[in-house]
N, CA, C and O atoms as a Tripos MOL2 file, in Angstrom:
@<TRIPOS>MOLECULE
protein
  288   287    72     0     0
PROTEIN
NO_CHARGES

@<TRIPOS>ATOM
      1 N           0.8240   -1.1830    0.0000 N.3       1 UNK1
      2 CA          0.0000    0.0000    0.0000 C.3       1 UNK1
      3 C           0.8680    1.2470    0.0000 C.2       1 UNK1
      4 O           1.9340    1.3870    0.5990 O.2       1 UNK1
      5 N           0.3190    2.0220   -0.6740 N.am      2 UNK2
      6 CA          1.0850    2.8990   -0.6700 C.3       2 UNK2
      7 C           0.6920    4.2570    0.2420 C.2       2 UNK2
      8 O          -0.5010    4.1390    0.5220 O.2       2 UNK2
      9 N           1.1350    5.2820    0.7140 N.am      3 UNK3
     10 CA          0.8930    6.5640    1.9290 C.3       3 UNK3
     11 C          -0.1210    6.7110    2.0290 C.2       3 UNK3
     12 O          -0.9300    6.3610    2.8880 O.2       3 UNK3
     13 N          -0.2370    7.5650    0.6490 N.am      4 UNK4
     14 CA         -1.5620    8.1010    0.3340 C.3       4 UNK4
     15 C          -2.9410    7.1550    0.6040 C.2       4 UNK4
     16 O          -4.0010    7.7470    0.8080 O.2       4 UNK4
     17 N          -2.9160    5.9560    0.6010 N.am      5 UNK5
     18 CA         -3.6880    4.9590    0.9510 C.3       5 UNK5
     19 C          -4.0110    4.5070    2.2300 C.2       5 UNK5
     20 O          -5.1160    4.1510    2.6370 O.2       5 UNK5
     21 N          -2.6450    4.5650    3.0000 N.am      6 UNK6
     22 CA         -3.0760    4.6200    4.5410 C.3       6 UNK6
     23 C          -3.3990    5.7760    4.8900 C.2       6 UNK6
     24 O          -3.7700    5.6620    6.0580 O.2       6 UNK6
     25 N          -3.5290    7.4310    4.4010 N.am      7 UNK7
     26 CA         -3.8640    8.4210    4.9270 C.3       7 UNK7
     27 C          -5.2210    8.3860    4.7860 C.2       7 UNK7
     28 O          -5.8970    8.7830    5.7350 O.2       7 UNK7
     29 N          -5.8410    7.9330    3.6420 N.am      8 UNK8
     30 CA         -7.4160    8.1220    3.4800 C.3       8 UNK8
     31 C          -7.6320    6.9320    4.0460 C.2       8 UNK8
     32 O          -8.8270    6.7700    3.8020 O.2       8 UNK8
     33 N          -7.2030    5.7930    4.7620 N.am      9 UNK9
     34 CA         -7.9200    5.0500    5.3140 C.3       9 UNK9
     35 C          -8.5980    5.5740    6.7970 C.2       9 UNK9
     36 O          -9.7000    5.6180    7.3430 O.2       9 UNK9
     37 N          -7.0390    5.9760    7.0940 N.am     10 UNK10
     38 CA         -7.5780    7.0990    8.8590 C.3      10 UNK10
     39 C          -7.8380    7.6190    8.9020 C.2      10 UNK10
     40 O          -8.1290    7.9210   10.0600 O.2      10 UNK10
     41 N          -8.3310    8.9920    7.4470 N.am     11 UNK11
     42 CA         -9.2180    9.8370    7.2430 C.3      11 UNK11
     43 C         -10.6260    9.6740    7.5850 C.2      11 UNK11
     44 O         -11.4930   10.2310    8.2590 O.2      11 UNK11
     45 N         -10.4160    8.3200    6.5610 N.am     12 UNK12
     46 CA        -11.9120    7.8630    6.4280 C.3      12 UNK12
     47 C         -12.7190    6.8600    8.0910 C.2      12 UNK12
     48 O         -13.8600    6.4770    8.3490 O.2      12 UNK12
     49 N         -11.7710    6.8090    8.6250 N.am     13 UNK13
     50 CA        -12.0910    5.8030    9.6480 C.3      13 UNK13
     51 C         -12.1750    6.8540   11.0120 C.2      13 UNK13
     52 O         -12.7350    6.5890   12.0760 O.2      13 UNK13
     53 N         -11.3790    8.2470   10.6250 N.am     14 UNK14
     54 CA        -11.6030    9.0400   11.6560 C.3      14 UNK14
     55 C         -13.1140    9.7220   11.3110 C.2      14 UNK14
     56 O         -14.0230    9.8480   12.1300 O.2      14 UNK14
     57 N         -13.1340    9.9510   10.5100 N.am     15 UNK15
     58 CA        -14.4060   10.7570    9.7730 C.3      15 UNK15
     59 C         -15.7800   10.0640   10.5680 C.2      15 UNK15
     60 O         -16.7290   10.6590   11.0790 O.2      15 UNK15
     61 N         -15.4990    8.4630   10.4680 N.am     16 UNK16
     62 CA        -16.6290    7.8910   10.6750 C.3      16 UNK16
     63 C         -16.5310    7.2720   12.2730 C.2      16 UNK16
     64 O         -17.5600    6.6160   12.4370 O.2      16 UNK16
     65 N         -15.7830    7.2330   13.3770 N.am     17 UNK17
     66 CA        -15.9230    7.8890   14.2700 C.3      17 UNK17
     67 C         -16.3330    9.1450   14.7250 C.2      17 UNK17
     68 O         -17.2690    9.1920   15.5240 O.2      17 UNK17
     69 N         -15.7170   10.3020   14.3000 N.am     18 UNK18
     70 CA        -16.5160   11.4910   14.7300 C.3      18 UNK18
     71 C         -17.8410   11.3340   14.5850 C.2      18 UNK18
     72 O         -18.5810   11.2170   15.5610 O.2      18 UNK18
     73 N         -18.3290   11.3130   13.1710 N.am     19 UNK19
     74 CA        -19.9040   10.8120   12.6840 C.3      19 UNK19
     75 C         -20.7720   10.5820   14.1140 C.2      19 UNK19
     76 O         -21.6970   11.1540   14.6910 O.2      19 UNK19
     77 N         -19.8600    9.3200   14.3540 N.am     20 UNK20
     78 CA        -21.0520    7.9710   15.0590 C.3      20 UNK20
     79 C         -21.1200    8.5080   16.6480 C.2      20 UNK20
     80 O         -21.8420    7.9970   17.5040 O.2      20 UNK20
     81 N         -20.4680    9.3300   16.8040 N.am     21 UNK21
     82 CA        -19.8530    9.6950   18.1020 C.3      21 UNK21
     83 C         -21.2330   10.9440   17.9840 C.2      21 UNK21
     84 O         -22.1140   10.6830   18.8030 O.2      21 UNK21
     85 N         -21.5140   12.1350   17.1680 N.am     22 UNK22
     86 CA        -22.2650   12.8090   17.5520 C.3      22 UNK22
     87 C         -23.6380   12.7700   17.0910 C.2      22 UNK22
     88 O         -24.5360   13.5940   17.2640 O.2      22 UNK22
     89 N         -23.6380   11.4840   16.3730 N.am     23 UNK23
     90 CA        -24.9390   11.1180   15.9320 C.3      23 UNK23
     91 C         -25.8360   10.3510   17.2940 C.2      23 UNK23
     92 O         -26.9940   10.4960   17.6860 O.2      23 UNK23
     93 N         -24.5080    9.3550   17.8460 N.am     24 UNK24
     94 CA        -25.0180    8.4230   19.1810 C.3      24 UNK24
     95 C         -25.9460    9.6870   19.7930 C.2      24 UNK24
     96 O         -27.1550    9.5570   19.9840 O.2      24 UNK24
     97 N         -25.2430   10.8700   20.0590 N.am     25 UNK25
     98 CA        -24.8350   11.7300   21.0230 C.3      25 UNK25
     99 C         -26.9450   12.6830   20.5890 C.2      25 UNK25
    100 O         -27.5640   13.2700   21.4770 O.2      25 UNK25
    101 N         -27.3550   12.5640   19.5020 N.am     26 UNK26
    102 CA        -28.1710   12.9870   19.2010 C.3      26 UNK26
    103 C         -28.8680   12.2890   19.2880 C.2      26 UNK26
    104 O         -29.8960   12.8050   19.7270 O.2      26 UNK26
    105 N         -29.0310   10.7010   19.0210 N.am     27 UNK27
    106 CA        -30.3250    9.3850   19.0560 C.3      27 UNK27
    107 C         -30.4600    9.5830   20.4360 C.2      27 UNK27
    108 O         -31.3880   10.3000   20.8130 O.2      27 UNK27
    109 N         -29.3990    8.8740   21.5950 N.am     28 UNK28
    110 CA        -29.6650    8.9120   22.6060 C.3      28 UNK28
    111 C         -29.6720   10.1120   23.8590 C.2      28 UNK28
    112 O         -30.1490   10.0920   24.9940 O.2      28 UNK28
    113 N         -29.0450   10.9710   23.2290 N.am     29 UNK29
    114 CA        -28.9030   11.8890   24.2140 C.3      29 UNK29
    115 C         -27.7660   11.9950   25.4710 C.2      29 UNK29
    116 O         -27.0520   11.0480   25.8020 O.2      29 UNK29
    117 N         -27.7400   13.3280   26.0980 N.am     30 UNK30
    118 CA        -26.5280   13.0260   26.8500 C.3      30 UNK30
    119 C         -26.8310   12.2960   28.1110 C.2      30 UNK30
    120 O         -27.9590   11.8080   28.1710 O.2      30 UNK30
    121 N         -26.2900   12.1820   28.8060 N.am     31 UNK31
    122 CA        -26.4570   12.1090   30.4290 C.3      31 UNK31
    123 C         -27.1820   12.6680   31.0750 C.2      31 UNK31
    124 O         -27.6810   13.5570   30.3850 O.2      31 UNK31
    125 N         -27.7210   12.6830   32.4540 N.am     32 UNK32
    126 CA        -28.3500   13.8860   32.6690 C.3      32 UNK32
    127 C         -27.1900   13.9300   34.2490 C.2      32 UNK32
    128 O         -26.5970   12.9750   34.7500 O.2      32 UNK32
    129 N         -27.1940   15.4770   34.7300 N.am     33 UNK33
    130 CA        -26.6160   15.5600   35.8420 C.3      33 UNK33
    131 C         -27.4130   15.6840   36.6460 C.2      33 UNK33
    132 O         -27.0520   15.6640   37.8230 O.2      33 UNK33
    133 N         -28.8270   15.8620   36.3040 N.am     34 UNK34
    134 CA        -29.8120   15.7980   37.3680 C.3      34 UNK34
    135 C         -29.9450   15.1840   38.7400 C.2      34 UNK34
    136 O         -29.6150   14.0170   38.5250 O.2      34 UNK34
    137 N         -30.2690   15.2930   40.1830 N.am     35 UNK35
    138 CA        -30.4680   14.2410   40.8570 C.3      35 UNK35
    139 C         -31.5870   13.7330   41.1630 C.2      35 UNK35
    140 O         -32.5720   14.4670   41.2420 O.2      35 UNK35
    141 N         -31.6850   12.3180   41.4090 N.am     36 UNK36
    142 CA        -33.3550   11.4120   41.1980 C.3      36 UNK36
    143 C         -33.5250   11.3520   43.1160 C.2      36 UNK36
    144 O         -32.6720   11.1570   43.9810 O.2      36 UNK36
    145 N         -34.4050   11.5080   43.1700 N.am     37 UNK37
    146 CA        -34.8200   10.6020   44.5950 C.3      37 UNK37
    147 C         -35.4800    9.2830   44.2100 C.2      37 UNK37
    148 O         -36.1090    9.0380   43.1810 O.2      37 UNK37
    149 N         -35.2340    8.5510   45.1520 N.am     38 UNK38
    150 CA        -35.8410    7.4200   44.8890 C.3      38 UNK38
    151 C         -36.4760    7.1880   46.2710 C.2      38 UNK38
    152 O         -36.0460    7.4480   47.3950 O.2      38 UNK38
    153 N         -37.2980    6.7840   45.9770 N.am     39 UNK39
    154 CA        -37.9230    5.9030   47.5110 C.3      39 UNK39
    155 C         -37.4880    4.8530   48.6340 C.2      39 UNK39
    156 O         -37.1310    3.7070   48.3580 O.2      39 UNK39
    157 N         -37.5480    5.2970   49.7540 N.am     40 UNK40
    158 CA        -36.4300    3.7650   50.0780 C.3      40 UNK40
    159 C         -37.3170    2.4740   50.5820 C.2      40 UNK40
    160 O         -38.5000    2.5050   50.9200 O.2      40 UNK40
    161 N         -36.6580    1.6140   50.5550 N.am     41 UNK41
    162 CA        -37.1270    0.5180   50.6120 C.3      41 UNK41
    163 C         -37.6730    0.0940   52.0020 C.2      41 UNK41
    164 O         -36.9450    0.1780   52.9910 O.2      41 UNK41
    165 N         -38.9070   -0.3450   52.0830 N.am     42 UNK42
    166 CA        -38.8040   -1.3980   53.3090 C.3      42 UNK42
    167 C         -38.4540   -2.3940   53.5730 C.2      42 UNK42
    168 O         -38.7560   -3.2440   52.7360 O.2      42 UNK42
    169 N         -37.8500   -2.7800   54.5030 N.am     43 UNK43
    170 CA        -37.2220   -3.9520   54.7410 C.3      43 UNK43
    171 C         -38.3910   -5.1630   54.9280 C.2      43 UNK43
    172 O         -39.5690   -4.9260   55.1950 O.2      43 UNK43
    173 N         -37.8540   -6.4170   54.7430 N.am     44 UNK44
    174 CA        -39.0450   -7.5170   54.5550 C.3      44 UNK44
    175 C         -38.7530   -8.2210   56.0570 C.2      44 UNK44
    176 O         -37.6670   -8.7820   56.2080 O.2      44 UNK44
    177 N         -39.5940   -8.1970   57.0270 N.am     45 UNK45
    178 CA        -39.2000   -9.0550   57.9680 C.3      45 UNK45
    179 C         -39.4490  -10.5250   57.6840 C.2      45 UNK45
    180 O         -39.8480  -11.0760   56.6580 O.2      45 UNK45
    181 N         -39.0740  -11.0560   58.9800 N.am     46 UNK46
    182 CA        -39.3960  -12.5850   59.0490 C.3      46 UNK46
    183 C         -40.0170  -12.6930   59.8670 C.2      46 UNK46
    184 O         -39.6840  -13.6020   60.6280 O.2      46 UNK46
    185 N         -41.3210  -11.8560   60.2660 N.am     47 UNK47
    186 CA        -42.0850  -12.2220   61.1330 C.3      47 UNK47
    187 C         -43.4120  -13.2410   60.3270 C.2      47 UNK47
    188 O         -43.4620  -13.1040   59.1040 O.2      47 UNK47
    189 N         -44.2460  -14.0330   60.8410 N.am     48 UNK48
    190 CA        -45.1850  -14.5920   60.3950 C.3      48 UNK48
    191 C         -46.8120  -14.3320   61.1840 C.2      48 UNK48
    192 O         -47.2380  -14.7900   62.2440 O.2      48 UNK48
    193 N         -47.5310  -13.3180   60.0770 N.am     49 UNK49
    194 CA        -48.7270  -13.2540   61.2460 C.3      49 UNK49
    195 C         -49.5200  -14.4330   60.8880 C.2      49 UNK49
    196 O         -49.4120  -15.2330   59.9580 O.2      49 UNK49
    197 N         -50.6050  -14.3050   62.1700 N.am     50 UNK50
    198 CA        -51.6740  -15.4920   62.4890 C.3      50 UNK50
    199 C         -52.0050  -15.4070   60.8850 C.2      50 UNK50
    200 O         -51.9630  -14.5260   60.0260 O.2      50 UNK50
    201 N         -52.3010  -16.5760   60.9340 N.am     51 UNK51
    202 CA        -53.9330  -16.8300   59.4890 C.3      51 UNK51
    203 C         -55.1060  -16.5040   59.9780 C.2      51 UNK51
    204 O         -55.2990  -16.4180   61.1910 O.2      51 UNK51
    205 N         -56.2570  -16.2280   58.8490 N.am     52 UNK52
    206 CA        -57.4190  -16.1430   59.1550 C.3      52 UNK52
    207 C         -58.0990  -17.4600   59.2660 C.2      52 UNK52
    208 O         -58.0610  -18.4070   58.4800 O.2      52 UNK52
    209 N         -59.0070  -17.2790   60.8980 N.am     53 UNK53
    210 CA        -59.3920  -18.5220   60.8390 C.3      53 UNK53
    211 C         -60.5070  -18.9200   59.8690 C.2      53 UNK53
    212 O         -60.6390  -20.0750   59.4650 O.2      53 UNK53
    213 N         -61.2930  -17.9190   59.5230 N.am     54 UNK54
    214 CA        -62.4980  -18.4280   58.8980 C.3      54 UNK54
    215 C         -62.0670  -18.7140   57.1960 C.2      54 UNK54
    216 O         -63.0560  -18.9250   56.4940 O.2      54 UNK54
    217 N         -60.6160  -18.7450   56.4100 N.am     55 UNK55
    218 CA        -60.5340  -19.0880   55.6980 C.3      55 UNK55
    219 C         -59.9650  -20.8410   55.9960 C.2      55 UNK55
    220 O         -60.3020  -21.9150   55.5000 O.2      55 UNK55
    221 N         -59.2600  -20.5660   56.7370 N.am     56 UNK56
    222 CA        -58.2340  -21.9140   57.1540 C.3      56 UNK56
    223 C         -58.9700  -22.2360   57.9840 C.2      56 UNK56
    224 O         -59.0950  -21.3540   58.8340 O.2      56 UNK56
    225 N         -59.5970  -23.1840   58.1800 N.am     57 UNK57
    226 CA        -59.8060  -23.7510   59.3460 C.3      57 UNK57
    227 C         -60.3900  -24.9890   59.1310 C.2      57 UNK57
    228 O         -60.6250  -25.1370   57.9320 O.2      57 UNK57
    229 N         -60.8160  -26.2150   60.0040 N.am     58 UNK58
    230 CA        -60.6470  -27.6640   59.7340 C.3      58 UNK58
    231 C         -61.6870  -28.1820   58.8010 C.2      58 UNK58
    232 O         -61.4940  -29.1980   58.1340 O.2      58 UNK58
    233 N         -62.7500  -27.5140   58.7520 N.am     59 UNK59
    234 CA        -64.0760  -27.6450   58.5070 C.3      59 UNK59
    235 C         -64.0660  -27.0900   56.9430 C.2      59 UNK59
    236 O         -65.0350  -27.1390   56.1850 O.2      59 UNK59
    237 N         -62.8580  -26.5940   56.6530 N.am     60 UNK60
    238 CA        -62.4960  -25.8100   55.1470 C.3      60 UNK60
    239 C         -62.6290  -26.8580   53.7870 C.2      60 UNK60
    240 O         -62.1720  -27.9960   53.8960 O.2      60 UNK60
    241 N         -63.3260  -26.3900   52.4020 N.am     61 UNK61
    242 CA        -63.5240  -27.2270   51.4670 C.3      61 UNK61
    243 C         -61.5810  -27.6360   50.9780 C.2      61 UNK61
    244 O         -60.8000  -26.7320   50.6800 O.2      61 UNK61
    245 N         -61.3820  -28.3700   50.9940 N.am     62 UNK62
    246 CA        -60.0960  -29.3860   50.2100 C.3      62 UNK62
    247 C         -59.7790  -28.8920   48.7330 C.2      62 UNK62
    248 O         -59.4720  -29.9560   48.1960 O.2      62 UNK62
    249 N         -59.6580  -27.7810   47.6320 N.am     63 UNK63
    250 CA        -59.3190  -27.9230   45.9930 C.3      63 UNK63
    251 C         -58.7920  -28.8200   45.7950 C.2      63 UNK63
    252 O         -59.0050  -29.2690   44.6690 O.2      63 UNK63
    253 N         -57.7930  -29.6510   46.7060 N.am     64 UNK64
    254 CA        -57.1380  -31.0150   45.7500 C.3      64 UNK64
    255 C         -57.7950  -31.9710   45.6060 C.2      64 UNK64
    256 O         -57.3330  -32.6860   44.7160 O.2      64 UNK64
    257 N         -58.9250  -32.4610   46.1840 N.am     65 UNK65
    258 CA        -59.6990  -33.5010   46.2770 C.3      65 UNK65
    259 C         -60.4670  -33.3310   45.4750 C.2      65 UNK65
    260 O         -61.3960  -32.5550   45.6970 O.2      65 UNK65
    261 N         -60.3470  -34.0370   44.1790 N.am     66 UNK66
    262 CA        -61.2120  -34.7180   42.4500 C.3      66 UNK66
    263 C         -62.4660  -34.7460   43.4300 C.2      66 UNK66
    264 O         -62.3960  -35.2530   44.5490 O.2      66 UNK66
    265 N         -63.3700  -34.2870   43.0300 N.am     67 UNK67
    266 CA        -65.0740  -34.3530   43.3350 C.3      67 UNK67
    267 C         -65.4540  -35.0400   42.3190 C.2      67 UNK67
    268 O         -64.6460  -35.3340   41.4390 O.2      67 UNK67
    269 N         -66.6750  -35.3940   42.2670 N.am     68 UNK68
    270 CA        -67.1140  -35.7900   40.7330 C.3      68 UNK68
    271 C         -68.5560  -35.6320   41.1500 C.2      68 UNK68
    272 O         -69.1090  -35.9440   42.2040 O.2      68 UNK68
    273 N         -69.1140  -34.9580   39.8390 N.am     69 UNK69
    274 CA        -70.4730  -34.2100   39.6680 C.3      69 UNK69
    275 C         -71.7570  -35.2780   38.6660 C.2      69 UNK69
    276 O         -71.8880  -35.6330   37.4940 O.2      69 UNK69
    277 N         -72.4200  -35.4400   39.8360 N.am     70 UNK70
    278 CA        -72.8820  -36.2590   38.4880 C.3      70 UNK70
    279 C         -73.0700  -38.2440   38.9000 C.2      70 UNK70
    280 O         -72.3450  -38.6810   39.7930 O.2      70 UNK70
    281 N         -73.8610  -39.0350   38.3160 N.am     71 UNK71
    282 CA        -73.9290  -40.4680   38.9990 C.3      71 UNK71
    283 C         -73.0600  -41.3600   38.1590 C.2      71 UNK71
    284 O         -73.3980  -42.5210   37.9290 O.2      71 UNK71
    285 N         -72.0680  -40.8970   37.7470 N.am     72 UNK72
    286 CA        -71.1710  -41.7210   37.2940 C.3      72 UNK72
    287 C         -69.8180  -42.6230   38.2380 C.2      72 UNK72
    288 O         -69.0460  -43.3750   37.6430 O.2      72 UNK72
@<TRIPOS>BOND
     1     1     2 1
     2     2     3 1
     3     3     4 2
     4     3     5 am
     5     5     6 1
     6     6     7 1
     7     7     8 2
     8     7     9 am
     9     9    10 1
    10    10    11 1
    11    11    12 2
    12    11    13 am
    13    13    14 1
    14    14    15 1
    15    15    16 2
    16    15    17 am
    17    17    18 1
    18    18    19 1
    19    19    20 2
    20    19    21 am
    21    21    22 1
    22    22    23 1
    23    23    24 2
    24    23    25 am
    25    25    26 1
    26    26    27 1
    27    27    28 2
    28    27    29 am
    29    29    30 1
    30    30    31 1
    31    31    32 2
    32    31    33 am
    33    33    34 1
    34    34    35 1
    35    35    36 2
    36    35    37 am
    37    37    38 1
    38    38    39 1
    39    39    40 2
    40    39    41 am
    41    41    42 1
    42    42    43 1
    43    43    44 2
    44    43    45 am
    45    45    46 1
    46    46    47 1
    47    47    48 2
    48    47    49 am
    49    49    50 1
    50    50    51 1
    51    51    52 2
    52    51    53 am
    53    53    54 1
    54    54    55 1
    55    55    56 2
    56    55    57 am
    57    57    58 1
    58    58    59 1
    59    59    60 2
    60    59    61 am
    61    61    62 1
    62    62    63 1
    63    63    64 2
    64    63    65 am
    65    65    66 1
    66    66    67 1
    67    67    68 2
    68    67    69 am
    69    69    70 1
    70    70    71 1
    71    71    72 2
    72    71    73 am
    73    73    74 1
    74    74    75 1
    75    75    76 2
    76    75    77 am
    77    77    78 1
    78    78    79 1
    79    79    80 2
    80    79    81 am
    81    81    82 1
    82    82    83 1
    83    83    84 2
    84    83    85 am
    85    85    86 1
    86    86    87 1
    87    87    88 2
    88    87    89 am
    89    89    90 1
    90    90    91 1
    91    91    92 2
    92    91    93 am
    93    93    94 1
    94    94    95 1
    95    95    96 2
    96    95    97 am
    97    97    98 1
    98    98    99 1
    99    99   100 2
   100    99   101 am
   101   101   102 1
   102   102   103 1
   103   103   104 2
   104   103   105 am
   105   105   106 1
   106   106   107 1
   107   107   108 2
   108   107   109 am
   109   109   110 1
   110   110   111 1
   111   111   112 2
   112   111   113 am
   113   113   114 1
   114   114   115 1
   115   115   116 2
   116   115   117 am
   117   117   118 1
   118   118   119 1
   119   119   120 2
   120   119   121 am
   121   121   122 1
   122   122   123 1
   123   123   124 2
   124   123   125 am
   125   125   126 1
   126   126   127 1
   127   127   128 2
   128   127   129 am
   129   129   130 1
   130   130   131 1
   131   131   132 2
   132   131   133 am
   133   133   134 1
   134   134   135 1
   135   135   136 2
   136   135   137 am
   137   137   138 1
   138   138   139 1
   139   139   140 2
   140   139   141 am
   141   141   142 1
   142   142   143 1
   143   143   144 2
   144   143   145 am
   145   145   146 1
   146   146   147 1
   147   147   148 2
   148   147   149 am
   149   149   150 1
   150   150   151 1
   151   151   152 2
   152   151   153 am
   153   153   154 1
   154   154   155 1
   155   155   156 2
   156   155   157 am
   157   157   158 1
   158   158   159 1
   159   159   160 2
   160   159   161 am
   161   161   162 1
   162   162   163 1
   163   163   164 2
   164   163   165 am
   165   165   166 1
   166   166   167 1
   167   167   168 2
   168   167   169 am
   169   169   170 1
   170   170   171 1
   171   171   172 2
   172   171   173 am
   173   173   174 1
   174   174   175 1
   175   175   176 2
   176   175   177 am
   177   177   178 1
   178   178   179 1
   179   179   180 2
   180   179   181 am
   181   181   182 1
   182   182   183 1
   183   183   184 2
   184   183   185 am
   185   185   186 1
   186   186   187 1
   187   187   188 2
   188   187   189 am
   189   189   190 1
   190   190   191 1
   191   191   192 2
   192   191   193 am
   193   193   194 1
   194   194   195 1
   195   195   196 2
   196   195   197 am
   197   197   198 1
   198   198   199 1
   199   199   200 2
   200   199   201 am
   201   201   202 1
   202   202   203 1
   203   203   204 2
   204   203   205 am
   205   205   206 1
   206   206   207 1
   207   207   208 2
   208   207   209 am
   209   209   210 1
   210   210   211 1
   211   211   212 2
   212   211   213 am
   213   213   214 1
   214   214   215 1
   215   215   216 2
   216   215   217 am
   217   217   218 1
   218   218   219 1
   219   219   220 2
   220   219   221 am
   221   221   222 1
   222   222   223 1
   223   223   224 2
   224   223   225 am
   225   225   226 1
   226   226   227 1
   227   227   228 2
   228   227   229 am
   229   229   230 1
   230   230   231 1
   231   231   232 2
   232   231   233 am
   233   233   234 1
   234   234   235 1
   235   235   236 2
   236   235   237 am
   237   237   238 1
   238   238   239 1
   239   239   240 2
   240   239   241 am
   241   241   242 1
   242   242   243 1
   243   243   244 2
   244   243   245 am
   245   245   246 1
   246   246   247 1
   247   247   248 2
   248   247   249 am
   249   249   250 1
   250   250   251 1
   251   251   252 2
   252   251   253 am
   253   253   254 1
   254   254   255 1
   255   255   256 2
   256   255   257 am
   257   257   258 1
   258   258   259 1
   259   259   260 2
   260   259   261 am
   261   261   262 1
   262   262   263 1
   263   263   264 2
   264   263   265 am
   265   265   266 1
   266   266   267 1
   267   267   268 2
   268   267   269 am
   269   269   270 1
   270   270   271 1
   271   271   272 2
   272   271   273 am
   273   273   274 1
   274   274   275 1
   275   275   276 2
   276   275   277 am
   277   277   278 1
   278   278   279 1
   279   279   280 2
   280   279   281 am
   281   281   282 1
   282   282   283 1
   283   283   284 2
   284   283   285 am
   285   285   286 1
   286   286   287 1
   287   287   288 2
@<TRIPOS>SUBSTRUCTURE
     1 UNK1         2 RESIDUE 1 A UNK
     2 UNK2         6 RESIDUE 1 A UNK
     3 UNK3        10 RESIDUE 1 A UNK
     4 UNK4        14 RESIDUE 1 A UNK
     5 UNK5        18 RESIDUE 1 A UNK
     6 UNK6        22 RESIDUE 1 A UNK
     7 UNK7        26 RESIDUE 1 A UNK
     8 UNK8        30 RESIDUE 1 A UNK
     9 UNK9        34 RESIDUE 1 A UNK
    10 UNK10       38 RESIDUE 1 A UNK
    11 UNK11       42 RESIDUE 1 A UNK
    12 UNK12       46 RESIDUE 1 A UNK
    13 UNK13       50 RESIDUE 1 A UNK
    14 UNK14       54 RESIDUE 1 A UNK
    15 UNK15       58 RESIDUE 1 A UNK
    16 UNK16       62 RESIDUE 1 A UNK
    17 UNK17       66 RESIDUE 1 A UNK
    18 UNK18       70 RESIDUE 1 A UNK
    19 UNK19       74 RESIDUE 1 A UNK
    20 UNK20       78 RESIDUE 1 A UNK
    21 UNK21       82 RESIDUE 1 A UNK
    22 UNK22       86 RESIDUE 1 A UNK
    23 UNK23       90 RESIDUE 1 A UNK
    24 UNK24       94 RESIDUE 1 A UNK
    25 UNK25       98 RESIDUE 1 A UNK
    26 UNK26      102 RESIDUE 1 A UNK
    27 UNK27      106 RESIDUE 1 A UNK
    28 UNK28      110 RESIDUE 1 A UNK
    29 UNK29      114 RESIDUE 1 A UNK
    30 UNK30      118 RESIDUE 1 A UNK
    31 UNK31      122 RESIDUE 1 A UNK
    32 UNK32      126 RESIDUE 1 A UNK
    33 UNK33      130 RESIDUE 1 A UNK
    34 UNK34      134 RESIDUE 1 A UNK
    35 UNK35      138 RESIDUE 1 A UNK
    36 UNK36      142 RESIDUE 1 A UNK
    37 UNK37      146 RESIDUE 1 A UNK
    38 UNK38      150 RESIDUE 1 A UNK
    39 UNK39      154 RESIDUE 1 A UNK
    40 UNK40      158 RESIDUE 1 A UNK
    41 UNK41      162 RESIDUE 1 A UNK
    42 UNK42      166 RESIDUE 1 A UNK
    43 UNK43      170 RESIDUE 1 A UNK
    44 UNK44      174 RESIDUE 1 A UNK
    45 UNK45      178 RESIDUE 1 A UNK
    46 UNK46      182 RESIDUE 1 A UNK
    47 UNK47      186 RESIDUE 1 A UNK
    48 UNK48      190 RESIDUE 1 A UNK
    49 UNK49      194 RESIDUE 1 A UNK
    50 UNK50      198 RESIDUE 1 A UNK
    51 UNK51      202 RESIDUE 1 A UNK
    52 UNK52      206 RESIDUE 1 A UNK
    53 UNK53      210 RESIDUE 1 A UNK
    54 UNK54      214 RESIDUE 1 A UNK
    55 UNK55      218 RESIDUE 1 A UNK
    56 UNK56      222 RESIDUE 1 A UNK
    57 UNK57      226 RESIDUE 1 A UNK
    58 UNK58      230 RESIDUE 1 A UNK
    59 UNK59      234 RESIDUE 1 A UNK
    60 UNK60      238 RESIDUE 1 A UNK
    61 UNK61      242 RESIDUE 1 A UNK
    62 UNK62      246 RESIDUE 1 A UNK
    63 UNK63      250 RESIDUE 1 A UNK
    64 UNK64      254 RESIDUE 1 A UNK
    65 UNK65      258 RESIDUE 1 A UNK
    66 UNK66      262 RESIDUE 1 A UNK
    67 UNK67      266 RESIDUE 1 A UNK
    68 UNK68      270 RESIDUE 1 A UNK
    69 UNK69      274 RESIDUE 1 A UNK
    70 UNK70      278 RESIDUE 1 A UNK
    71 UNK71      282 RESIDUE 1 A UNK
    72 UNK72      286 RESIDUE 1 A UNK
């Protein structure tokens, strides 16, 4: 290769960096320096409250237990 050939290659390869660099810079936009609040978190204990009795309780219908509807 000859000079002139590697000069327009880094021409051309600088060219198209700059490009992509202020095009990014326009699709996405800059940064912002803004500051966010965020909310803070509550912590999850490991406490366990009671159940309700009138859902749970002994006398409660079973979903796993196949019923069958019908005199078959």
């Amino acid at each position: 290769m000859k000079a002139s050939d590697i000069a327009a290659i880094i021409l051309i390869a600088s060219i198209g960096v700059i490009s992509a660099y202020f095009v990014a810079n326009i699709v996405l936009g800059s940064p912002s320096k803004d500051s966010v609040k965020v909310k803070k978190a509550t912590p999850i204990s490991a406490e366990v409250s009671q159940v309700d009795e009138n859902i749970f309780n002994k006398d409660a219908i079973n979903p796993t237990v196949e019923l069958e509807i019908g005199g078959q």
